[in-house]
Structures are given as structure tokens and as C-alpha cells.
C-alpha positions in Angstrom: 70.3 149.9 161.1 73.3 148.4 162.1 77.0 150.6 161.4 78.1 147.3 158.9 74.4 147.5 157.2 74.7 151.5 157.4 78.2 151.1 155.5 77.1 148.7 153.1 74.1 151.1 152.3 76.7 154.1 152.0 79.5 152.1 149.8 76.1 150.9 147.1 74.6 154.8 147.3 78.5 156.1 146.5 78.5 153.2 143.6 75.5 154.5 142.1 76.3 158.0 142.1 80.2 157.6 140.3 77.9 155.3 137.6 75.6 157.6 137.3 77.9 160.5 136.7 79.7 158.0 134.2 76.8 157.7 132.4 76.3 161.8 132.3 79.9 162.0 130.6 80.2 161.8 127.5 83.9 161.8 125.4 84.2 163.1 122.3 87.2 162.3 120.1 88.6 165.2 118.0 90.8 164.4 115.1 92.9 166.9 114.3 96.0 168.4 112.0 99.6 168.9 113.3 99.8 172.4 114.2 96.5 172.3 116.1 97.5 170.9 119.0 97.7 174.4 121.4 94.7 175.8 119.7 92.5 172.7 121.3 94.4 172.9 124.9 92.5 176.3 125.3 89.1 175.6 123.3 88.6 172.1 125.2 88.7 173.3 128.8 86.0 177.0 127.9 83.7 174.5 125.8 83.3 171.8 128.9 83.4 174.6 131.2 80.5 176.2 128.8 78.9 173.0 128.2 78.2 172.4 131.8 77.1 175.6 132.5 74.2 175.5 129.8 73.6 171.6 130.2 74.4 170.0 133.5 76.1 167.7 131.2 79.9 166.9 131.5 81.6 166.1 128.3 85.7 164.9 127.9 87.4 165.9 124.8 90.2 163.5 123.6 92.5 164.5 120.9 94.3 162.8 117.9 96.5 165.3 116.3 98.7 164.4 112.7 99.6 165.1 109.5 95.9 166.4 108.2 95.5 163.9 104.9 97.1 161.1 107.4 94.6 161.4 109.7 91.9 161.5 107.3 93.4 157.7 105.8 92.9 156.9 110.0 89.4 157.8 110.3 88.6 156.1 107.2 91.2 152.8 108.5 88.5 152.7 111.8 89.8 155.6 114.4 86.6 156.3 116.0 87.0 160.6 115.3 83.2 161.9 116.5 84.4 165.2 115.2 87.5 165.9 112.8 88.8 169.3 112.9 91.4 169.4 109.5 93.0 172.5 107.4 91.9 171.3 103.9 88.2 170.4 102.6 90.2 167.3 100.4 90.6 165.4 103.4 87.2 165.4 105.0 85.7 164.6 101.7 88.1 161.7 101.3 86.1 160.4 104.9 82.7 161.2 103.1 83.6 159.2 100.0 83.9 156.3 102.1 79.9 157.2 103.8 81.6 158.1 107.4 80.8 161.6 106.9 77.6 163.3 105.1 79.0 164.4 101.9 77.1 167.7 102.3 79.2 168.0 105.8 80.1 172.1 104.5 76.1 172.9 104.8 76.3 172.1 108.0 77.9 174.9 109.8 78.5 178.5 108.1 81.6 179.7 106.1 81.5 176.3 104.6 81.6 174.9 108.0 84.9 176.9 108.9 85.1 178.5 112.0 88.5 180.6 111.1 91.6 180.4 108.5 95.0 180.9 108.3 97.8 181.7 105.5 101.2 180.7 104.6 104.0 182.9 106.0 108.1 182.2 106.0 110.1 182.2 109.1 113.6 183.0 108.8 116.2 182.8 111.4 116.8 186.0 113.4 118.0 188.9 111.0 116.8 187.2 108.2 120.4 186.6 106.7 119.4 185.5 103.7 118.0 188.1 103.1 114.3 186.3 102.2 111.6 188.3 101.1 108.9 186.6 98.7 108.4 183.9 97.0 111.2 184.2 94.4 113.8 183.7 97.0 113.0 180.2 97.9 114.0 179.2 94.8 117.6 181.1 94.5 120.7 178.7 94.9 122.1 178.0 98.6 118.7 178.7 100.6 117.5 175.6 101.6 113.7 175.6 102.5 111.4 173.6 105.4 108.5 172.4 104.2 106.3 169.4 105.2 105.2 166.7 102.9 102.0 167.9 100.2 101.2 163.9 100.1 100.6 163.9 104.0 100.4 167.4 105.5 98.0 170.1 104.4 100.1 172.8 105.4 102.9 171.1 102.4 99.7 171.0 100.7 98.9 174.8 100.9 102.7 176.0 100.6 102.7 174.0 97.2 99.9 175.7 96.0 100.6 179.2 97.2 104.0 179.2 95.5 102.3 177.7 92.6 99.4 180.4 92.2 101.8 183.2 93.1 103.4 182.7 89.5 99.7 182.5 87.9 98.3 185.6 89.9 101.2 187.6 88.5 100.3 186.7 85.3 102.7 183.6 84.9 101.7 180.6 82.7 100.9 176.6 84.0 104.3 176.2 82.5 106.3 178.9 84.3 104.4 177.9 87.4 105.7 174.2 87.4 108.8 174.9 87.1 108.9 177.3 89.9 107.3 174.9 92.1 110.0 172.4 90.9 113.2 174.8 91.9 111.5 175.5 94.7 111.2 172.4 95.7 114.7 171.0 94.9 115.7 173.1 97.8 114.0 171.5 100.0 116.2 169.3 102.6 113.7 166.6 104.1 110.0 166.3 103.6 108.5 166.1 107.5 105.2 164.1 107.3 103.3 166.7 109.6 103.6 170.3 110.3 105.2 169.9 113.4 107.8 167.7 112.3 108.5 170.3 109.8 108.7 173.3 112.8 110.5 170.5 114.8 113.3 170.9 111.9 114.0 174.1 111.7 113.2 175.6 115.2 115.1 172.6 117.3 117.3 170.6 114.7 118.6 173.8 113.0 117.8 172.8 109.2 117.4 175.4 106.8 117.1 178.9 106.3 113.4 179.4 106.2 110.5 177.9 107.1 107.1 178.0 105.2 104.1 176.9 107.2 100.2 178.6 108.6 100.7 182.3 109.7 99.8 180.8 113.1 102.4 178.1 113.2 105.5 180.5 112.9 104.2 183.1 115.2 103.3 180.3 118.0 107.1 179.2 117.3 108.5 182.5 118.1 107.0 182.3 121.3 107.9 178.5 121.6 111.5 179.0 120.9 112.4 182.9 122.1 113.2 186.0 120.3 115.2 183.5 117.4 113.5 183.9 114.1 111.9 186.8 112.1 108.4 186.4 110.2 108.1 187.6 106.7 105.1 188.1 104.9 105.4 186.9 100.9 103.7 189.9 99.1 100.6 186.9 98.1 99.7 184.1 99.7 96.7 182.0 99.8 93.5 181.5 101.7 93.9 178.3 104.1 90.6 177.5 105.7 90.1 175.1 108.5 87.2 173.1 107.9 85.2 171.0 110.5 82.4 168.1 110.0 80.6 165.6 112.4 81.8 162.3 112.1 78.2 160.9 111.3 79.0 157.0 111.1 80.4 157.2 114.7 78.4 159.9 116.7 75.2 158.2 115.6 76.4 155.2 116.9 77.3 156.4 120.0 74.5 158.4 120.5 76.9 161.9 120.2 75.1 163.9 118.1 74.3 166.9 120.5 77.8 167.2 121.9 79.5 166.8 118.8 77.3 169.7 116.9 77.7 171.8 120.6 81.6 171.5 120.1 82.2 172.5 116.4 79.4 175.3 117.2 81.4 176.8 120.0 84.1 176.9 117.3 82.1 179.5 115.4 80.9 181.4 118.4 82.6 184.9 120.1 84.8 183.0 123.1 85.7 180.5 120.1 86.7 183.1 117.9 88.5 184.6 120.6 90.7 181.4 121.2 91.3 181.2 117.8 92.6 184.8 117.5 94.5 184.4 120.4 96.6 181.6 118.8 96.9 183.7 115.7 93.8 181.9 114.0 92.0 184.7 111.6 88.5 184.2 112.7 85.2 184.6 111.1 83.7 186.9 113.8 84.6 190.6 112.9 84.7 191.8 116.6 87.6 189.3 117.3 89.2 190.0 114.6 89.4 193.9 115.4 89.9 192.8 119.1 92.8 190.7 118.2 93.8 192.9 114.7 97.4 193.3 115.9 98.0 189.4 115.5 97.1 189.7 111.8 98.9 191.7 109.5 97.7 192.9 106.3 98.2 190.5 103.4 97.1 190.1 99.7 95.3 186.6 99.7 93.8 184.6 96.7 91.5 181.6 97.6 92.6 178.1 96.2 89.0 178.6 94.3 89.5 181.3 91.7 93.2 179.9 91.0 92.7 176.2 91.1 88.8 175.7 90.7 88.1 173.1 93.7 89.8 170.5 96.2 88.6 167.6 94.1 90.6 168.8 90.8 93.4 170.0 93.5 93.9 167.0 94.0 93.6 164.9 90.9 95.8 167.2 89.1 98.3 168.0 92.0 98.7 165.4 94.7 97.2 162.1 93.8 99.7 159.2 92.8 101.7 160.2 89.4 100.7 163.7 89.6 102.2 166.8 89.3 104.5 166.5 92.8 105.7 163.6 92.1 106.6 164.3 89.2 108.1 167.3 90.3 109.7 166.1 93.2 111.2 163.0 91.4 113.3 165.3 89.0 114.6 166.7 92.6 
């Protein structure tokens, strides 16, 4: 064999192998909330890593990250999601409504196909000057309150509804509750449309006196932004699970099936639970959360369930156009 024949025969071999390992890889888009942005930096890399060690099979994660209810409007507008990863059940079965998703999606994985939770929490700026305690004192005159948008970020979503069944779990009527909600909100500056951009706010642009957002949002701020802020824990607060589905339209499609089920599993398994607890995630898995127990102080929880009844009448009642935030927020 001549050396230009030998080359040629080299260059096609080299060819073949790089298409061949671009056929092996699959990519997986994960559409996710705001806040989840540094959880997924660590799960990605241990899942592929994992992945390939049990398959042979190299898989590249890509991730979407947003306000959670305005990247549930973006799967259903066309983004190709083959997983979505999202911090209220509402906005996955908005994507199943529209037959992208299974509509029984929570069957498919246990806890109602949440790997971990989270609660809401205040962070106050260093010394807590305002002296900010529970609930009650985000409504008092002169403390202005960060919060992100209810119509477009769950975490807005879940503070709404914490302060709201916080009056009820007391024993406070509807109508006490309301107009809690609606002081509360009246002190509210700007309206962020993500979780971040709420964080953003206070942490960098120095609005407001407190902060109200997942317990693993302000505690991955303090580390962000140095020793500037305090976290206090309201004396309730409410369950906020993280749920996860398959995007069914588009892995099917694609032929992702396996990969996609093998990410949102690793979610649910120890090293997941692990990450999770890590970035101040409670997790499902009671090893990691004794491993981890320091992160996670102890907090009297209610779940939106036995205050509101479910997501669906959450939102009719709550969030949906000409419902009870804007109305409330309108008066503002």
C-alpha cells in the first residue's frame, strides 16, 4: 500500500470512528426553574460519568433554566425539553394538557415523581435590622420585601401561598388571609420574573430589606455573595416539592427514552440525593438527609394539599387571569 493510499485509508478509518462515536451520544435537554442552575452543574457531570460507567453510552446534558411556569409556556410554544425538571406540579400539568407529557407523568417515578423539596425561608441583610422574624413582619410599614412574580415564577408562587396558609393554619379566616397577602404584597418593590432575578435584586442591586425565596436559594446566596445576609426561618412554611416528568412527545421522537428515564432516576438515587443535599435540597433518601442534617434546620411545614386542596384549584382560584393576585396586586 502506498503512504498517500495508507493516509487516505487512515483519514476514512478516523472519519468513521468520530461518526460513530456521534451516533453513541446522545443529548438530552433539561428544562429547568431559575434557581436550579448550580444544582444541575454537579448532577450533570456524576450522571454522564455514571452513565458511561454502567452503559458504554455517552450522553450530553444541555440546560434551559427560567422562571418555572415560563418555561412550561416554552415547552408547550415547541422548546424541544426531553426532560423538564420544575418546582410546582401546575406547570408540568399545563405541558400534559397540551398531550406533550403523559398526564399520569407523577406515577412515573416515586414521591409523586419528586426526587427532593425545598421551603420558603427570608434572607435579611446582615444583623437583620429590621428586626424580621415571621411572617407578620413583611407586612409592617417601611420593610420592603423581594419577591419574584406568582404569574411566572414558582418560587412567587410558593411564597404567595405560604404567607397565605400561614394565616389559615393559625386559625385565620379566607378573608383575614387575603388581606394579609394583599399588605404583604404592597410592600413589594418590583416583581422579578424568575427567582434569580429576584436574588439578583436584593443580593447585587441592594433592593429591600428581605428576601423570600426556596431554603436552598438564600443559603446558596450566602455563599455567593459572603458573610452579608442572615437567614430566618418563619415559624411555618410550606412544603415545596420539585417535581420531574419525561417529556414524552419529544424523547419518543428522538428515540431518548432510556436516557431520559436514566437521568430523572439518578435524581432519586443516593449520589443524587447527595447533590441535592449538598446544595441545600431536602432529599427523599433518609441517609442523606442525616448525612447532610446540618444544612436543614427544623421547620413546621404544611403541604399546599391539606391547605389549598390541589395545583389545579391553586391555580384557578389563585393565579389564573382575574384571580385572586391580580386582584390583589392591582389594589397595590
Amino acid at each position: 500500500m502506498t503512504l498517500a493510499n495508507l493516509t487516505r485509508t487512515l483519514v476514512a478509518a478516523a472519519a468513521l470512528a468520530a461518526a460513530s462515536a456521534h451516533a453513541q451520544t446522545t443529548t438530552l435537554l433539561n428544562v429547568s426553574y431559575d434557581v436550579a442552575r448550580e444544582l444541575f452543574k454537579d448532577v450533570n457531570p456524576a450522571f454522564i460519568a455514571d452513565y458511561k460507567k454502567k452503559t458504554g453510552q455517552t450522553v450530553e446534558i444541555k440546560q434551559s433554566h427560567g422562571g418555572s411556569s415560563k418555561q412550561a409556556r416554552a415547552v408547550i410554544d415547541g422548546l424541544e425539553a426531553s426532560v423538564v425538571t420544575m418546582n410546582q406540579s401546575s406547570d408540568i400539568d399545563a405541558i400534559a394538557s397540551k398531550g406533550i407529557i403523559a398526564a399520569d407523568w407523577a406515577t412515573k417515578f416515586p414521591h409523586h415523581a419528586s426526587p427532593f423539596y425545598s421551603t420558603m425561608v427570608f434572607l435579611v441583610r446582615k444583623g437583620n435590622p429590621k428586626k424580621i422574624a415571621d411572617w407578620a413582619d413583611l407586612t409592617r410599614p417601611g420593610v420592603q420585601v423581594v419577591i419574584p412574580n406568582p404569574k411566572t415564577a414558582g418560587n412567587g408562587r410558593y411564597t404567595y401561598l405560604a404567607a397565605w396558609g400561614s394565616v389559615l393554619k393559625k386559625g385565620g379566616t379566607p378573608a383575614q388571609a387575603r388581606e394579609f397577602v394583599t399588605k404583604l404584597f404592597a410592600n413589594v418593590p418590583v416583581l422579578d420574573a424568575g427567582g434569580r432575578g429576584a436574588t439578583t435584586t436584593f443580593a447585587q442591586r441592594d433592593i429591600g430589606d428581605v428576601l423570600v425565596t426556596f431554603e436552598n436559594e438564600v443559603n446558596l446566596a450566602r455563599q455567593e455573595f459572603g458573610d452579608k445576609f442572615d437567614v430566618v426561618y418563619p415559624s411555618i412554611s410550606i412544603v415545596a416539592d420539585a417535581p420531574v416528568a419525561v417529556v414524552d412527545k419529544v424523547v419518543d421522537r428522538k428515540n431518548q427514552r432510556k436516557e431520559a428515564t436514566a437521568y430523572l432516576n439518578f435524581l432519586f438515587s443516593e449520589p443524587g440525593q447527595e447533590i441535592a443535599a449538598r446544595h441545600f435540597l431536602r432529599p427523599r433518601s433518609e441517609a442523606a438527609f442525616k448525612k447532610y442534617g446540618a444544612n436543614f434546620k427544623p421547620i413546621k411545614l404544611f403541604t399546599l394539599e391539606e391547605v389549598f386542596g390541589d395545583w389545579k384549584t391553586v391555580q384557578k382560584v389563585h393565579f389564573d387571569d382575574g384571580g385572586e393576585f391580580d386582584r390583589i396586586y392591582q389594589k397595590k
